[in-house]
PyMOL CGO cylinders between C-alpha atoms (Angstrom):
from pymol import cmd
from pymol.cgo import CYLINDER

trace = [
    CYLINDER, 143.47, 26.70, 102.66, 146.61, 25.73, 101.23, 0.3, 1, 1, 1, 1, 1, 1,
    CYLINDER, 146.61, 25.73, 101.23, 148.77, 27.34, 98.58, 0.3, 1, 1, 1, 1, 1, 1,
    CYLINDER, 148.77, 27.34, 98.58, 150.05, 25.52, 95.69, 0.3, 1, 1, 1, 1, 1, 1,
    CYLINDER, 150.05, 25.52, 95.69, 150.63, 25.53, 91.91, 0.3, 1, 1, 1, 1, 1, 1,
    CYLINDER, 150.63, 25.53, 91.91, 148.59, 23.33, 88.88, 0.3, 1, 1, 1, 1, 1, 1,
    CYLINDER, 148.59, 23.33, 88.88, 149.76, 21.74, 85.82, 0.3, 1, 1, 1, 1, 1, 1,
    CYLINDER, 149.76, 21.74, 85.82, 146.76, 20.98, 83.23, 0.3, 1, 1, 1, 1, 1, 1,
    CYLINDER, 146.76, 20.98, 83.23, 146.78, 18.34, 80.57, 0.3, 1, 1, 1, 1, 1, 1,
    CYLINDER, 146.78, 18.34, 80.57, 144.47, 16.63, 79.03, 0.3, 1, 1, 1, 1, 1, 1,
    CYLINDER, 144.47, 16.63, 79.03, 143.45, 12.86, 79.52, 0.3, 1, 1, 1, 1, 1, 1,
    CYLINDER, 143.45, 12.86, 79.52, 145.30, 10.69, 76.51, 0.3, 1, 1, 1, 1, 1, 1,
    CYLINDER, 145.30, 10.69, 76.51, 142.02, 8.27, 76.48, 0.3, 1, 1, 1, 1, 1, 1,
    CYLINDER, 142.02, 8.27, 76.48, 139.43, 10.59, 76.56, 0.3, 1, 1, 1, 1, 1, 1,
    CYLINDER, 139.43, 10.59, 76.56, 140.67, 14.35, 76.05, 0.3, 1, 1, 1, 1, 1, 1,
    CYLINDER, 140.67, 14.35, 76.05, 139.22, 15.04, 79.26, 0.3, 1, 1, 1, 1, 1, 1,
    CYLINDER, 139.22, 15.04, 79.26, 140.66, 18.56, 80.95, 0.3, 1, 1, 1, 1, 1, 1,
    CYLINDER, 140.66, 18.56, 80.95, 142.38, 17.67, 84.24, 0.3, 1, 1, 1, 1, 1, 1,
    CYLINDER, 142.38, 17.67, 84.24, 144.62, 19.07, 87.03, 0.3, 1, 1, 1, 1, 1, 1,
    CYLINDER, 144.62, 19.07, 87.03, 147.24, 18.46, 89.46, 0.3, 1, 1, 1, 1, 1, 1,
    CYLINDER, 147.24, 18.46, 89.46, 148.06, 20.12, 92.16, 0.3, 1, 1, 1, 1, 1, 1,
    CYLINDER, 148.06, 20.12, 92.16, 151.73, 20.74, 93.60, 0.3, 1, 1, 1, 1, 1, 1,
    CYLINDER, 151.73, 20.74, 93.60, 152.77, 21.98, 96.72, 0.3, 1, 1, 1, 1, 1, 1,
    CYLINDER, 152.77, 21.98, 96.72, 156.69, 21.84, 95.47, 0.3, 1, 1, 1, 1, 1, 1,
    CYLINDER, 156.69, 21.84, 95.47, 158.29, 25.32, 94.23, 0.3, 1, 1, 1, 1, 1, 1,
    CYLINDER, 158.29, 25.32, 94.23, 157.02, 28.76, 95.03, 0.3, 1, 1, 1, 1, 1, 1,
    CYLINDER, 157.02, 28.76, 95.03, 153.14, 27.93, 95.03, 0.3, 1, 1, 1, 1, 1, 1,
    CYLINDER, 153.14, 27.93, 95.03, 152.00, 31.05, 93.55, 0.3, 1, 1, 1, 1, 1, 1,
    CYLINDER, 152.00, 31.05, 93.55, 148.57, 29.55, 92.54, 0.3, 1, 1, 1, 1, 1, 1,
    CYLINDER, 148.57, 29.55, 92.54, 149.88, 29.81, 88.98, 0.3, 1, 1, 1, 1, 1, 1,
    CYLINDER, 149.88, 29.81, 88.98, 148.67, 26.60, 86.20, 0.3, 1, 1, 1, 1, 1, 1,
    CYLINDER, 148.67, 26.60, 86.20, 151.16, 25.30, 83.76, 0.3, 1, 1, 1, 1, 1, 1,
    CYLINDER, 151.16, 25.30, 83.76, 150.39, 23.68, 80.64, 0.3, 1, 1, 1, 1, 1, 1,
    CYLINDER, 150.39, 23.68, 80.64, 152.98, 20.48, 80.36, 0.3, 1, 1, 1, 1, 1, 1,
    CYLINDER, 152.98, 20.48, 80.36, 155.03, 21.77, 78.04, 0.3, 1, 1, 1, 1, 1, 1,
    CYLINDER, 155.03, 21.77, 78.04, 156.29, 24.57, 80.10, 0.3, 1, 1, 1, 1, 1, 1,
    CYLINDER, 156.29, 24.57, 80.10, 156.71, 23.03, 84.37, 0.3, 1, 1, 1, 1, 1, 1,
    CYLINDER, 156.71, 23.03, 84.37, 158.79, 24.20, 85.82, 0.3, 1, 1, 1, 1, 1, 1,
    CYLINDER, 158.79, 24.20, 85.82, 161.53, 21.06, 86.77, 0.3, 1, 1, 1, 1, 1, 1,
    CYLINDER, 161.53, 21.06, 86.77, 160.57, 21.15, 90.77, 0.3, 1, 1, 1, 1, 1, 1,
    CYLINDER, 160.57, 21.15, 90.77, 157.30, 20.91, 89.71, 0.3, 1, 1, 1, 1, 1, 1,
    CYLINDER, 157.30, 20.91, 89.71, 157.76, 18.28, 87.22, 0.3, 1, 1, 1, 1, 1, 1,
    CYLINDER, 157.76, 18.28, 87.22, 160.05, 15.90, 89.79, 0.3, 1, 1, 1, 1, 1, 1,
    CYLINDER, 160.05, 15.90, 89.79, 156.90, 16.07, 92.44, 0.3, 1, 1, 1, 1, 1, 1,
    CYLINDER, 156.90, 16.07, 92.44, 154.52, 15.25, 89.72, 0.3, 1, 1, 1, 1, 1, 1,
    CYLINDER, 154.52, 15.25, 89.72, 156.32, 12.83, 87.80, 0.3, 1, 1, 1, 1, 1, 1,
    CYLINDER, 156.32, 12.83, 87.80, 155.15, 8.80, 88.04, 0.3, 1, 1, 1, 1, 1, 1,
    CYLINDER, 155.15, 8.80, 88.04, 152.12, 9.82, 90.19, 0.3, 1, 1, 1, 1, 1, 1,
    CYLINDER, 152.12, 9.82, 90.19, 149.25, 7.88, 89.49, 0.3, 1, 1, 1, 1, 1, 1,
    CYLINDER, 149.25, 7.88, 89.49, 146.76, 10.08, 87.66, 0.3, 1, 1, 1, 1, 1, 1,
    CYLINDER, 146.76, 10.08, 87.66, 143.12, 8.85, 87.37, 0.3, 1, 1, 1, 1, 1, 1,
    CYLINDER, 143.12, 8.85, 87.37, 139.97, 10.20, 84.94, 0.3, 1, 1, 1, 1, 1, 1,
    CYLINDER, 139.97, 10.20, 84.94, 136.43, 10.02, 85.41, 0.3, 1, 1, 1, 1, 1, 1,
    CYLINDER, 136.43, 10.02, 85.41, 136.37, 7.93, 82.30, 0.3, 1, 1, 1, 1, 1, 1,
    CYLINDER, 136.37, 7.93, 82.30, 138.54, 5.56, 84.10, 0.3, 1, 1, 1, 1, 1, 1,
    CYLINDER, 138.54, 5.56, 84.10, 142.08, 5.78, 82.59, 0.3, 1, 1, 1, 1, 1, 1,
    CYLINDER, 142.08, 5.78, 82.59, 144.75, 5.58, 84.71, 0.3, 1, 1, 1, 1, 1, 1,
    CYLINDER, 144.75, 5.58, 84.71, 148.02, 6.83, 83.60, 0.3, 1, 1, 1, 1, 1, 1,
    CYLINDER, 148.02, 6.83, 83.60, 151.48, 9.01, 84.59, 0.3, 1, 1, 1, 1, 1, 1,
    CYLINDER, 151.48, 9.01, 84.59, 153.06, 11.88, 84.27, 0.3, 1, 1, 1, 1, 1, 1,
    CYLINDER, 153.06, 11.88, 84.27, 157.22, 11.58, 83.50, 0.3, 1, 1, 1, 1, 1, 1,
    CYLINDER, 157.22, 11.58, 83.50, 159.52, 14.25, 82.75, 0.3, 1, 1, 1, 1, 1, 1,
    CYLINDER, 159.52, 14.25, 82.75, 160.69, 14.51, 78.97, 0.3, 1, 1, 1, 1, 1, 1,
    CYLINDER, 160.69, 14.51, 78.97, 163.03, 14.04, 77.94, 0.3, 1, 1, 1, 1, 1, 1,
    CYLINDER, 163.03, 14.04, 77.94, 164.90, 13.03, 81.73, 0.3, 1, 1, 1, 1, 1, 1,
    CYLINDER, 164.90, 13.03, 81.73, 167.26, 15.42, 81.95, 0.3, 1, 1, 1, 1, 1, 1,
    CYLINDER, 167.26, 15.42, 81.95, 170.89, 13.63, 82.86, 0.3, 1, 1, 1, 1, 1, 1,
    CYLINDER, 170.89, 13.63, 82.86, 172.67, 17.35, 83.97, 0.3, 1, 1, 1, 1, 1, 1,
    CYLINDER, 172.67, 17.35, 83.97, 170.93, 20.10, 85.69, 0.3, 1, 1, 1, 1, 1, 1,
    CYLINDER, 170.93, 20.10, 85.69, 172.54, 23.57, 86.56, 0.3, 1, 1, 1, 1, 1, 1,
    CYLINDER, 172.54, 23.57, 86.56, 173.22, 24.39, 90.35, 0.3, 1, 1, 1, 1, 1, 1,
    CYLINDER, 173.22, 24.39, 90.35, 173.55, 27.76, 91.18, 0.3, 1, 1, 1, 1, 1, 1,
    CYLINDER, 173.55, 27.76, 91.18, 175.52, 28.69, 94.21, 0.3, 1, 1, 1, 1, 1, 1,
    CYLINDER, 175.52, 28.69, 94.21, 172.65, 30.97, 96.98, 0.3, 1, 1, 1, 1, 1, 1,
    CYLINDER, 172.65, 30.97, 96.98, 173.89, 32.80, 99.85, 0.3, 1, 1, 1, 1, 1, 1,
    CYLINDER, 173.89, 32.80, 99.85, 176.61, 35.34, 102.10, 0.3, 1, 1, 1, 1, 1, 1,
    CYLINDER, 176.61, 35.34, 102.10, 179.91, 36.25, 100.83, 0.3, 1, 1, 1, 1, 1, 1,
]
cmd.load_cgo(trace, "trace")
């Protein structure tokens, strides 16, 4: 059994709860709503095909695309 994390959202045709699953990040079996992913999550989620039961088939994109991130330097003196 693997771990991973969830970001839930509902379907924009039929208001349909769904989930996806992400293996990117710390995958600490926690469930985001989309308004709060966090960014590692959101870049292996983003433009994946997402498919409802009621037959909709749509994506997921990062908003807005962010055009600078912050690095932050990890590691021995």
């Amino acid at each position: 059994m693997g771990v991973y994390d969830s970001v839930e959202f509902n379907c924009p045709h039929c208001g349909t709860t769904l989930t996806e699953q992400s293996k990117a990040g710390r995958c600490e079996l926690r469930t985001y709503k989309l308004d709060d992913v966090p960014y590692v999550i959101a870049v292996d989620l983003s433009d994946a095909v997402i498919r409802c039961n009621c037959g909709a088939k749509f994506k997921l994109r990062i908003h807005p695309v962010p055009i600078r991130v912050a690095l932050e330097i990890i590691g021995d003196k």
